[in-house]
C-alpha positions in Angstrom: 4.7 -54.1 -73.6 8.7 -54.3 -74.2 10.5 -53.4 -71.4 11.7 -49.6 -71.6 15.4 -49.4 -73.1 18.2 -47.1 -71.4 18.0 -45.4 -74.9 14.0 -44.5 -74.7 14.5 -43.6 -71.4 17.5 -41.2 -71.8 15.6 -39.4 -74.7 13.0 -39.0 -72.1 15.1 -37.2 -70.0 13.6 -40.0 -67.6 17.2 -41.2 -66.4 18.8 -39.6 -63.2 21.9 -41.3 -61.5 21.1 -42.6 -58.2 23.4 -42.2 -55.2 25.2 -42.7 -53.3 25.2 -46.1 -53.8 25.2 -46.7 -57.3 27.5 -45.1 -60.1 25.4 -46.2 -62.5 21.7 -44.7 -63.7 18.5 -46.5 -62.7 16.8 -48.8 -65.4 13.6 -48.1 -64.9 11.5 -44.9 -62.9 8.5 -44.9 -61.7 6.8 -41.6 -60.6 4.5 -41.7 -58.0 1.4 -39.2 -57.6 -0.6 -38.3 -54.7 -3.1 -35.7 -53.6 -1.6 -35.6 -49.8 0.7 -32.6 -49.2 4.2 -33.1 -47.8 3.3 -32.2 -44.6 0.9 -35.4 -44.3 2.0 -38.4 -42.0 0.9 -40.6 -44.8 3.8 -38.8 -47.1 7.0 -40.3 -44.6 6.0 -43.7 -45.9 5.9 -42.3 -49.5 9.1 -41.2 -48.7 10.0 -44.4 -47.1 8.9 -46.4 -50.5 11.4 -44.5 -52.1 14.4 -45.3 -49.7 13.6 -48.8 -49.9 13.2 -49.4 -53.5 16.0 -47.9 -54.3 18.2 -50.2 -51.8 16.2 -53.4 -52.4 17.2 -53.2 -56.2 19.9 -51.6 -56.1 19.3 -48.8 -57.2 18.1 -50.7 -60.5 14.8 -48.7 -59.7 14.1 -44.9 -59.3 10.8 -43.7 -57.3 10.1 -39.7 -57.7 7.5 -38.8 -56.0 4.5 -36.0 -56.7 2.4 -34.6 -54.1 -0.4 -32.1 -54.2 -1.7 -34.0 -57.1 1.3 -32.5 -59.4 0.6 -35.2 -62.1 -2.9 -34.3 -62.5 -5.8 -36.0 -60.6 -6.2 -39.6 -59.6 -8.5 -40.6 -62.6 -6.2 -39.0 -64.9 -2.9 -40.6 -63.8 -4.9 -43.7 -63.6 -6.2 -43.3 -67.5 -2.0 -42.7 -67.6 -1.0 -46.1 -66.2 -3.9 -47.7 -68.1 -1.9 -46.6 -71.3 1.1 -48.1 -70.0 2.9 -44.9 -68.8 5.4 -45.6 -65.8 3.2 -44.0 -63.2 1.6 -44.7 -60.1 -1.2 -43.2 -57.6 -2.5 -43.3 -54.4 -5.7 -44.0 -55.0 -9.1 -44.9 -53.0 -11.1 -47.7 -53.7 -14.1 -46.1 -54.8 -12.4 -45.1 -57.9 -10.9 -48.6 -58.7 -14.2 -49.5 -58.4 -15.1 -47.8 -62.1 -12.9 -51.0 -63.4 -13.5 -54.0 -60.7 -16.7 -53.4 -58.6 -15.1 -55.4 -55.3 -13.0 -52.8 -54.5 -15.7 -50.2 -54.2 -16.8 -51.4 -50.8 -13.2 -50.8 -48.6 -14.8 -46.9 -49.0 -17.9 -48.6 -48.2 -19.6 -46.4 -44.6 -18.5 -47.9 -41.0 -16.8 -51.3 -43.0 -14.5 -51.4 -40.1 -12.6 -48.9 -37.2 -8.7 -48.2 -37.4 -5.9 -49.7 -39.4 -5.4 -53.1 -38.4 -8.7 -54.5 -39.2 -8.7 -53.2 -43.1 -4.9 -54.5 -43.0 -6.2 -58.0 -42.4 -8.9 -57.5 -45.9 -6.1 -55.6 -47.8 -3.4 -58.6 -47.4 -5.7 -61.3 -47.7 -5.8 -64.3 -50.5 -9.4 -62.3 -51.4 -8.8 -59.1 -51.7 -5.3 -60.7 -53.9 -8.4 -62.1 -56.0 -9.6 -58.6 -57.1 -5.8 -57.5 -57.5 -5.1 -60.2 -60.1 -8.8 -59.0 -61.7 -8.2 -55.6 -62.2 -4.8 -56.2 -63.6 -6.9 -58.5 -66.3 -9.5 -56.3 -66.9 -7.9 -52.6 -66.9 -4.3 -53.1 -67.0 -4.1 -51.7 -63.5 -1.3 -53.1 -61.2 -1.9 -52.8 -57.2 1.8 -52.9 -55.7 -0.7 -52.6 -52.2 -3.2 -51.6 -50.6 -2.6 -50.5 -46.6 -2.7 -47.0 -47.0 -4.5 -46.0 -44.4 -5.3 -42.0 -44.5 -7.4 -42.2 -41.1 -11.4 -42.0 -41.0 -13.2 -39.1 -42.7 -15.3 -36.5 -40.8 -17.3 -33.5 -41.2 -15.7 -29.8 -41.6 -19.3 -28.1 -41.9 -19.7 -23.7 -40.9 -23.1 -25.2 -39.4 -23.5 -27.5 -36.5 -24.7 -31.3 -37.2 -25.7 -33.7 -35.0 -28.1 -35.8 -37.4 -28.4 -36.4 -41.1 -31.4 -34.1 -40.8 -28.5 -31.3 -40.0 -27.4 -31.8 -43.2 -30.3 -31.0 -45.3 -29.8 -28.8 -48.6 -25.9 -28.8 -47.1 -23.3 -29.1 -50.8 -20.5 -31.2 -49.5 -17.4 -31.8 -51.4 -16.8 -35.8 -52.1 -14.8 -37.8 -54.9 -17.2 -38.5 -57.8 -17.4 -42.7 -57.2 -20.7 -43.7 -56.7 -19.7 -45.5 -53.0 -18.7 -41.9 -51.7 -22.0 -39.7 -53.3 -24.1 -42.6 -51.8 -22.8 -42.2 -48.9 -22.8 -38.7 -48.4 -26.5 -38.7 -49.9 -27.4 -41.3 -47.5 -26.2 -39.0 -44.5 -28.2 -36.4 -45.7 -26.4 -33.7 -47.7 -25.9 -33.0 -51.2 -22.8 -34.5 -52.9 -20.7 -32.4 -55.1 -17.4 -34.1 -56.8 -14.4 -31.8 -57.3 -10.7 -33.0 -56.6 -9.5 -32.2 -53.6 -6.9 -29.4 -54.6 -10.5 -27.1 -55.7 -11.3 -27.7 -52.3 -10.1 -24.8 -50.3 -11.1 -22.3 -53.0 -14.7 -23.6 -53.7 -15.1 -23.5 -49.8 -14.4 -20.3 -49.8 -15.6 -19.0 -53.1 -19.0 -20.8 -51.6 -19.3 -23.4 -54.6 -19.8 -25.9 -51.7 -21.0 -25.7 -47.9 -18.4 -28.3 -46.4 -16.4 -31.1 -47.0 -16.2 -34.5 -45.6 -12.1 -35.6 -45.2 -10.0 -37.3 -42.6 -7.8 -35.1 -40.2 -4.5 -35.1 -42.0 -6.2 -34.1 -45.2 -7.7 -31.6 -43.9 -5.2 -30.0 -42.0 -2.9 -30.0 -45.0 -5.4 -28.1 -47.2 -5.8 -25.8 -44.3 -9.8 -26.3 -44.0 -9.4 -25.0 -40.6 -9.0 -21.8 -42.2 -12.6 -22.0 -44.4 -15.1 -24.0 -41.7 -15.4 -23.9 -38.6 -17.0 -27.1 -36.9 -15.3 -30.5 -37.3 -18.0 -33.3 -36.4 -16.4 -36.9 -36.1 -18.3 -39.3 -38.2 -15.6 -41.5 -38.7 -18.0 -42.4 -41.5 -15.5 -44.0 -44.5 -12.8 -45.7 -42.9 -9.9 -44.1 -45.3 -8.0 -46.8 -46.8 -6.2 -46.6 -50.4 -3.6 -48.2 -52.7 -0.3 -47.8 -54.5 -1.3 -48.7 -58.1 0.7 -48.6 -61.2 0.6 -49.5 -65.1 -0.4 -53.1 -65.3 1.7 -53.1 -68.8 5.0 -51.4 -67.4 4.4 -53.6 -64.0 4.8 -56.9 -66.1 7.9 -55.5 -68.4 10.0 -56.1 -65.2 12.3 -58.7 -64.1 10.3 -61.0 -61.6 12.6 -59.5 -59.0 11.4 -56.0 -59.6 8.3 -57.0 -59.4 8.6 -58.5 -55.5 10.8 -55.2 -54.6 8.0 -53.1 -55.5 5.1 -54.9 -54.1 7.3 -56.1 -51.1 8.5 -52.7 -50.5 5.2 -50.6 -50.9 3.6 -53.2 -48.4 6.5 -51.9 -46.0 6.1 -48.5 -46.4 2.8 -48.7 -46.0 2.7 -49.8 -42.7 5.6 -46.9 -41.8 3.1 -44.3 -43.0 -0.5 -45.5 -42.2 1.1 -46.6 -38.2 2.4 -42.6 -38.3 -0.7 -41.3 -39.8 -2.5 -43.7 -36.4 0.4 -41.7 -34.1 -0.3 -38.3 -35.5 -4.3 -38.1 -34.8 -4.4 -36.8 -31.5 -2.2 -34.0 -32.0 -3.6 -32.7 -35.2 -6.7 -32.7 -33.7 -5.2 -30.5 -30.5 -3.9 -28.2 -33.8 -7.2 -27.9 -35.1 -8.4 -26.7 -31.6 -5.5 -24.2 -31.5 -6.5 -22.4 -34.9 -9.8 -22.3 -33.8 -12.0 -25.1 -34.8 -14.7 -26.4 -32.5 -14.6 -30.2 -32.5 -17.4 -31.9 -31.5 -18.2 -36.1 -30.7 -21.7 -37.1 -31.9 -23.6 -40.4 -31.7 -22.7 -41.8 -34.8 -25.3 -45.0 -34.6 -28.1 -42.3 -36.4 -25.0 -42.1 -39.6 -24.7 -45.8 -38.9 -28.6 -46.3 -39.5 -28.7 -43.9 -42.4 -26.0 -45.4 -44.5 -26.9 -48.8 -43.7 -28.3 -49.1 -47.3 -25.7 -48.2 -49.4 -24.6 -51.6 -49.1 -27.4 -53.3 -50.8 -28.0 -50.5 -53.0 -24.5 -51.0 -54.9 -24.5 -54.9 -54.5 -22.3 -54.9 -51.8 -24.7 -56.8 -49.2 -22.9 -60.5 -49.1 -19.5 -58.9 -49.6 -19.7 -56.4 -46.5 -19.8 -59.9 -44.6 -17.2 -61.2 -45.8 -15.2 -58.6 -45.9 -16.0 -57.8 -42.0 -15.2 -61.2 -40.9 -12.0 -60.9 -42.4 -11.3 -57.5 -40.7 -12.4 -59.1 -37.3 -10.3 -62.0 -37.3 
């Protein structure tokens, strides 16, 4: 794919001037989409991605950014960049997955706790293996992959202690087979839907619950539509910045480390404040009225055990733990 001329791109009405300092409009934009709402920790580093692309090539690069899923959702911005459009998404693994089967297990159930043992898989020469793969195979371009949304729970109306708690319950999940295994293997019944039918179908009573991680779910205001949040910590939340593999390799060579230098950077700045901002969203949820309750989660543990083997995942998972252990 030719690299995008300032004629193409004015016609577009693509070109803005970027200030303060350059005089001069940005060769090339990238728009960014992403299901998290503004108010989500995770959305400072977005913010921070476009701060530091702009000064790293000065200001040769423009990042506008599109929360609440304002491009459409993740499969469809993906089909977008496929196609060679200058877009990117945040995106989950499970999805990738569709295109390179590796990636499907970082939203594998209880792969690892916290940030900084994912990090270690995200940034290592493997997981750089499936990036180089998927760019190959579906034109797909992974500027990184650390992050990190938090661990996903339950927001259920019922109280559930088991999977047997969970029995007949419709639970919202994304539509890649690593989440609907999951969610079968704890016990309920999956039902896919992006996440912005969420609040509505909850309430409309389409589905029963919803399995998300804390800032997610505070930003959709689920506190408003269930009433019980039971901590899992089942799927260990980690995603990826991932843009056009076509418009990725029209750049310059330097372009190309800004962008992947710079989304590794702002991915630590917002999946350390997402890590920072746990405890108190979860003394918010208290406030509005949730009930938040600790269960033992070796029964989830024992239940999902299979989903491993069942998607061909067995000899990765120990791999991939090792590396997160290290």
């Amino acid at each position: 794919m030719k690299t995008i001329s300032t004629r193409a791109l004015v016609a577009a009405g693509a070109l803005v001037f970027v200030a303060p300092h350059s005089a001069f409009a940005a060769d090339y934009t990238l728009s960014v989409n992403t299901a998290l709402a503004i108010t989500d920790p995770l959305y400072k580093g977005l913010e921070s991605f476009v701060a530091g692309v702009a000064e790293a090539s000065g200001g040769r690069i423009e990042v506008k950014l599109f929360p609440n899923s304002q491009l459409g959702p993740d499969e469809d911005v993906l089909e977008q960049a496929r196609a060679g459009a200058p877009v990117a998404v945040i995106v989950d693994g499970g999805r990738l997955a569709t295109f390179q089967n590796e990636f499907g297990i970082m939203g594998a159930p209880y792969l690892a706790n916290g940030y900084d043992g994912v990090r270690k898989v995200a940034t290592s020469p493997l997981f750089e293996e499936w990036v180089t793969k998927l760019h190959d195979s579906a034109q797909l371009q992974v500027l990184s992959f650390n992050w990190w949304q938090g661990e996903r729970h339950l927001w259920t109306n019922v109280e559930v202690k088991t999977p047997a708690d969970l029995a007949g319950i419709r639970m919202r999940t994304p539509g890649a087979p690593v989440w609907t295994e999951t969610v079968t293997a704890m016990g309920a019944v999956p039902t896919p839907m992006g996440f912005a039918e969420v609040y509505s179908a909850l309430e409309q009573k389409v589905i029963d619950a919803v399995e998300a991680q804390l800032p997610a779910g505070q930003g959709a205001k689920l506190f408003e539509v269930t009433k019980i949040l039971t901590k899992t910590g089942h799927i260990n939340l980690l995603t990826g910045m991932v843009t056009s593999g076509a418009w990725y390799d029209s750049l310059p060579d330097d372009l190309k480390t800004v962008l992947r230098d710079e989304a590794l950077k702002a991915g630590d700045v917002g999946s350390y404040g997402t890590r920072d901002a746990l405890a108190q969203i979860e003394k918010d949820l208290v406030t509005a009225g949730m009930t938040v309750n600790e269960v033992d989660t070796q029964v989830f543990k024992d239940a999902t055990a299979g989903v491993y083997d069942k998607l061909g995942y067995g000899e990765l998972r120990d791999a991939v733990q090792k590396l997160a252990a290290q």
